[in-house]
C-alpha positions in Angstrom: -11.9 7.1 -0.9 -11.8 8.8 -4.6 -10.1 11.3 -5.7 -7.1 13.1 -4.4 -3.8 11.4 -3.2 -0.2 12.3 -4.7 3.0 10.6 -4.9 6.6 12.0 -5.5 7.8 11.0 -8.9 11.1 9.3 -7.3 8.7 6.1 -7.4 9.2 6.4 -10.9 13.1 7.0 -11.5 13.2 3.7 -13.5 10.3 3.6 -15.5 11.7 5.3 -18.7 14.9 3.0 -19.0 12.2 0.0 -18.4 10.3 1.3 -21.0 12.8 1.5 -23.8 14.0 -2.1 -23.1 10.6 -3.3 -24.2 11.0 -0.7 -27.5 8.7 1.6 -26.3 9.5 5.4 -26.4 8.8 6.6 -22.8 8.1 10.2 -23.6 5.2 8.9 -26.1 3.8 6.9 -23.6 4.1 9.2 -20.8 2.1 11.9 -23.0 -0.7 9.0 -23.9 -0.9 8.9 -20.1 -1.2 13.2 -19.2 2.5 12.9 -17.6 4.9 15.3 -18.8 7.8 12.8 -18.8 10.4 15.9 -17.8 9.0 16.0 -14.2 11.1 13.0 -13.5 14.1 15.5 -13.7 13.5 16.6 -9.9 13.3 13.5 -7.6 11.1 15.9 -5.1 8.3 16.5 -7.8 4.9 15.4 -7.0 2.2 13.9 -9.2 -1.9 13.1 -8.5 -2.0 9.3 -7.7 -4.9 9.2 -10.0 -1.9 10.4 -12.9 0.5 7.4 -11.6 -2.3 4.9 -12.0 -2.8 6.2 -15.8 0.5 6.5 -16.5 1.1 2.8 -15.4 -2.0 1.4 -16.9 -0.4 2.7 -20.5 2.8 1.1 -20.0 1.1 -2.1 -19.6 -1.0 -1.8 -22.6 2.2 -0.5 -24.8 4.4 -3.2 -23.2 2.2 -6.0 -23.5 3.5 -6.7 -20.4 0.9 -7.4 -17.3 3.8 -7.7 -14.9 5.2 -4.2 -15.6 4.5 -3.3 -11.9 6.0 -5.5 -10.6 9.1 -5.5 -12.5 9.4 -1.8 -11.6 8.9 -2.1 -7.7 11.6 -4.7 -8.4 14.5 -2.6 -9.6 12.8 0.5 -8.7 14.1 -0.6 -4.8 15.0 1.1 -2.3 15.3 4.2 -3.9 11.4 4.7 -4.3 11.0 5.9 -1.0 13.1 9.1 -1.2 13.9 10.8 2.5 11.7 7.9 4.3 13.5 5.4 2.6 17.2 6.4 3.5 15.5 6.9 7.2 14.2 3.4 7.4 17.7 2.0 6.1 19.3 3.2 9.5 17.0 2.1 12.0 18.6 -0.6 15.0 16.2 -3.5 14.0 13.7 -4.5 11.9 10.7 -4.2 13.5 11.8 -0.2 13.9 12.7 -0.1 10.3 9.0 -1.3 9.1 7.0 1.0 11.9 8.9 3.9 10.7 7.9 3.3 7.1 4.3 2.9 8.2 4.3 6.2 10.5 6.1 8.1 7.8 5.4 6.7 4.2 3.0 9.8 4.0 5.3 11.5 3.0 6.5 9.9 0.0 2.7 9.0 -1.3 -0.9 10.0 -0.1 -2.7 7.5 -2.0 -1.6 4.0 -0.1 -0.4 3.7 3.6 2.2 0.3 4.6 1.1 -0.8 7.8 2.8 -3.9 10.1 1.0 -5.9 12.1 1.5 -9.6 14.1 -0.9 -12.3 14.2 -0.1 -15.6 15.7 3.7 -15.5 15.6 3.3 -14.2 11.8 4.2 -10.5 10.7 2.2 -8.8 7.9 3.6 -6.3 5.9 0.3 -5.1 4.4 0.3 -2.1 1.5 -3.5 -1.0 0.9 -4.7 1.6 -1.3 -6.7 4.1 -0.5 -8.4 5.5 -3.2 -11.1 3.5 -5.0 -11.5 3.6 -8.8 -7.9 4.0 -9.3 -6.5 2.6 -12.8 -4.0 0.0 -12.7 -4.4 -0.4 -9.1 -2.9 -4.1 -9.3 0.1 -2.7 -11.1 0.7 -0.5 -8.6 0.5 -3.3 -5.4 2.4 -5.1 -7.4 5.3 -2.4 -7.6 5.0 -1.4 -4.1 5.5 -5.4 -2.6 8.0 -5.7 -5.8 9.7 -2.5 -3.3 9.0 -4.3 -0.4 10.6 -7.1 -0.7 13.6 -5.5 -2.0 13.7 -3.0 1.3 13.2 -6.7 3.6 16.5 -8.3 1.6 18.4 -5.0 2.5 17.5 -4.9 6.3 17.7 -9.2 6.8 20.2 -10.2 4.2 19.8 -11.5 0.6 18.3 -15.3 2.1 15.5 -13.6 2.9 12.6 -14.7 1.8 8.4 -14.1 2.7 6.6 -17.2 3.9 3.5 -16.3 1.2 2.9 -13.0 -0.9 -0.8 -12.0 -0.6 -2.2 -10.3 -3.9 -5.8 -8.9 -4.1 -5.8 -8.7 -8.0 -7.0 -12.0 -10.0 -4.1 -14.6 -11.2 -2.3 -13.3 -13.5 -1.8 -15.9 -17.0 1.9 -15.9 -16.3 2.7 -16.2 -12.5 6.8 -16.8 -13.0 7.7 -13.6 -12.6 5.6 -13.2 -9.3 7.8 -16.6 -8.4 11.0 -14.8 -9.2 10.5 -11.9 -7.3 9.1 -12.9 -4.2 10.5 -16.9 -4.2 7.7 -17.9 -2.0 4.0 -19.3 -2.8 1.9 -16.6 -4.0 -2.1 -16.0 -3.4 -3.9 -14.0 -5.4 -7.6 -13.0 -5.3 -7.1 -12.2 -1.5 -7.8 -10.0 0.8 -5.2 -8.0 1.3 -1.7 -7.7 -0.5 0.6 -8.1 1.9 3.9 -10.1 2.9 4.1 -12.3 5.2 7.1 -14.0 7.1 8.5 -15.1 10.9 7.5 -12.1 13.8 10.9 -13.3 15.0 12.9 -11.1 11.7 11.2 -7.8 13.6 14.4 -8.2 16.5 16.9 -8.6 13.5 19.5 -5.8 13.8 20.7 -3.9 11.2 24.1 -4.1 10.6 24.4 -1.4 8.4 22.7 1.0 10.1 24.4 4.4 10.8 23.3 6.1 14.1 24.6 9.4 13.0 22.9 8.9 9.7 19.5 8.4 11.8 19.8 11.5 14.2 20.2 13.4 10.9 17.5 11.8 8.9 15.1 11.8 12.2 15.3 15.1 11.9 14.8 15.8 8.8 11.5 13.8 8.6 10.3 15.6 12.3 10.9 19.2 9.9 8.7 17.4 7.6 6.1 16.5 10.2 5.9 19.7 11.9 4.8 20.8 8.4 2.8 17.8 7.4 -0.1 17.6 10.8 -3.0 17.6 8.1 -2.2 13.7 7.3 -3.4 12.2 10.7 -6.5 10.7 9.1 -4.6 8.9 6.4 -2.1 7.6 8.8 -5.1 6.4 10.9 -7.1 4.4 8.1 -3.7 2.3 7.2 -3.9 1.2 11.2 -7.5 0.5 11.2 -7.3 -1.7 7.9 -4.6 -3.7 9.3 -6.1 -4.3 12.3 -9.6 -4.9 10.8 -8.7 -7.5 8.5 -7.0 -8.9 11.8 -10.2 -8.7 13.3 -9.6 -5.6 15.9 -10.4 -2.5 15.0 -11.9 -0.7 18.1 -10.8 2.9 18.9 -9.3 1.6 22.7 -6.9 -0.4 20.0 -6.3 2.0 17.4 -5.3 4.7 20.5 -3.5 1.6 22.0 -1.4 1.1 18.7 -0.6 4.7 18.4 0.7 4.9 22.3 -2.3 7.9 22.8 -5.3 7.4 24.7 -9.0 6.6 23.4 -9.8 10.6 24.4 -6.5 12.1 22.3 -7.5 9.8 19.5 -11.1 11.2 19.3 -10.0 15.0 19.5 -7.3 14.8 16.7 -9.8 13.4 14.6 -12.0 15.8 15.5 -9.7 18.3 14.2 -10.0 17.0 10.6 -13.4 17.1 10.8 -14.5 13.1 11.1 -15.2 10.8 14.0 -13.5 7.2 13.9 -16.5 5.7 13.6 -17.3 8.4 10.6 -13.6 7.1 9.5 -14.0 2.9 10.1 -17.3 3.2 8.3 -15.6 4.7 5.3 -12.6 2.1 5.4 -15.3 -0.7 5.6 -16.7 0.1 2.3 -12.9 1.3 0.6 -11.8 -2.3 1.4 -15.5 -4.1 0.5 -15.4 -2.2 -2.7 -11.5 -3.0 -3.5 -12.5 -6.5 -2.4 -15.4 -7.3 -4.5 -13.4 -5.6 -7.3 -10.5 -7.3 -7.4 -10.5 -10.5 -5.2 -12.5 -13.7 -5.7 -13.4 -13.9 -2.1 -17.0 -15.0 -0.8 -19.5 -13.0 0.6 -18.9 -14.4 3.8 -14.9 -14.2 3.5 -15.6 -10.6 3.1 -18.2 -10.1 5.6 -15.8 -12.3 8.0 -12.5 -10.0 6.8 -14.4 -6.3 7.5 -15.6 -7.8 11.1 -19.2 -8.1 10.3 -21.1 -11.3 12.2 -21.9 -12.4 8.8 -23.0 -12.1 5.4 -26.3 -10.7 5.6 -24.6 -8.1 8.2 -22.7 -7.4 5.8 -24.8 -7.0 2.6 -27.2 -4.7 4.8 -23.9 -2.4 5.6 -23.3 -2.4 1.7 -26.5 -1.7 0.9 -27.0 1.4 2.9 -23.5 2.4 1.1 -24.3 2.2 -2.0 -27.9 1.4 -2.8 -27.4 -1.5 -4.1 -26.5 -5.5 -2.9 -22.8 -6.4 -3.0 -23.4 -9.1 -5.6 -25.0 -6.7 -8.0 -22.0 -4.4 -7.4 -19.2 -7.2 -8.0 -20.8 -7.5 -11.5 -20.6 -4.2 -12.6 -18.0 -3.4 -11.0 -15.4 -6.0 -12.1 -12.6 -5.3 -14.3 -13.8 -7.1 -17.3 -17.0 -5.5 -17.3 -15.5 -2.2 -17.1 
């Protein structure tokens, strides 16, 4: 996808204090970027995800610091996810907590979708975005698993801990804040950014959770959905991706996965305007573009991670998308020839 997607600026709460511990004058930066730095004032402000991308990209370069991201999904927490967030906290168990974040995070940003899946015994906590082109895009994965792994502490307890972090972006030259953060092995140049840790935390209750709290907040976000139908399609592409790069992504599963049948599935997307195959085409080259753009992964990894039988499957696909062979692309595409 390109263009569009919004976030509200509660993602940001923490930015300008972050900012001003490294010496740098947050309104400055904030103006370099095209972000009026008093929109922050109102928590239920929204800005273009394109904005959040610049905005983040300058805080690197006036930083110096290519772990900025991260640090602010870090202490960002919890509160980043505004009305959805508070929601989640309340859920009975885990596995509740994370599908309601998935089913409802459009709310709180357009431009990336969380979705949770299980494969073999494992549970994936996978955050994709879903525009393409987006500056600092590895800044802002890293801020939203930085958030993510704060949110898993608060529902398990502070042992918690991922059994690997998944990062799509290249390794960084400093990985020791990654190893502070998430205390687990960390991957990067794969193909997906995700957390990943035992299927067995998705039964773990939460013992803080309020069930008056809930009924309130559960209605709160069903006034928001009531108002909200037009963001079926994003919803969908964050189930497809996950259970794509899992290596199911038929529309019997996807209606499966969303409790509907195969026949409701096609006529809400029919709605918008788009078939799912119209939609799983379009994912398949989001995710080979993001893929060849920021991961190191093989032709045949790629091929093998979008479901094609192989490479030259795959590099046919590509090339009726874009014109041009994958390999080709990767090179002018990359980061440093940017």
């Amino acid at each position: 996808m390109t263009g569009g997607g919004s976030i509200l600026v509660v993602a940001l709460q923490s930015a300008p204090r972050l900012l001003e511990s490294f010496g740098v004058d947050p309104a400055t930066a904030a103006r370099r970027a095209g972000l009026d730095l008093r929109v922050l004032a109102d928590p239920e402000s929204r800005i273009p995800f394109s904005l959040l991308g610049r905005f983040m990209a300058e805080c690197v370069r006036a930083t110096r610091c290519e772990h900025f991201g991260l640090q602010l999904g870090a202490e960002e927490g919890l509160g980043a996810h505004g009305v959805v967030g508070h929601f989640v906290q309340h859920a009975s168990d885990v596995g509740t907590a994370l599908r309601n974040l998935s089913s409802f995070l459009h709310h709180q940003e357009t431009g990336g979708t969380v979705t949770l899946s299980v494969e073999r015994g494992v549970a994936v906590l996978d955050y994709a975005i879903e525009l393409s082109n987006l500056p600092a895009a590895d800044q802002i994965a890293d801020s939203a698993l930085g958030i993510a792994m704060s949110l898993m502490r608060f529902l398990c307890g502070e042992a918690w801990t991922p059994h690997e972090v998944l990062l799509m972006h290249e390794r960084p030259r400093d990985v020791a804040p990654y190893r502070r953060v998430f205390q687990a092995p960390v991957r990067f140049g794969a193909e997906r950014n995700a957390l990943l840790f035992s299927a067995r935390w998705l039964e773990h209750r939460i013992q803080t959770a309020d069930p008056v709290m809930r009924k309130i907040l559960e209605s709160k976000i069903t006034e928001l959905e009531t108002g909200n139908r037009a963001e079926l399609p994003a919803q969908m592409r964050g189930i497809i991706r996950a259970m794509l790069l899992s290596g199911e992504s038929s529309s019997d599963a996807v209606a499966h996965r969303l409790s509907i049948t195969r026949r409701t599935l096609h006529r809400r997307l029919q709605a918008h305007g788009v078939t799912f195959e119209q939609l799983l085409d379009r994912l398949r080259f989001d995710l080979a573009q993001q893929l060849l753009r920021h991961s190191t992964a093989s032709m045949t990894d790629i091929a093998v991670a979008l479901n094609y039988a192989n490479a030259s499957a795959f590099t046919r696909a590509f090339r009726r998308w874009s014109g041009g062979a994958p390999s080709r692309w990767r090179d002018e595409n990359q980061p440093s020839a940017q």
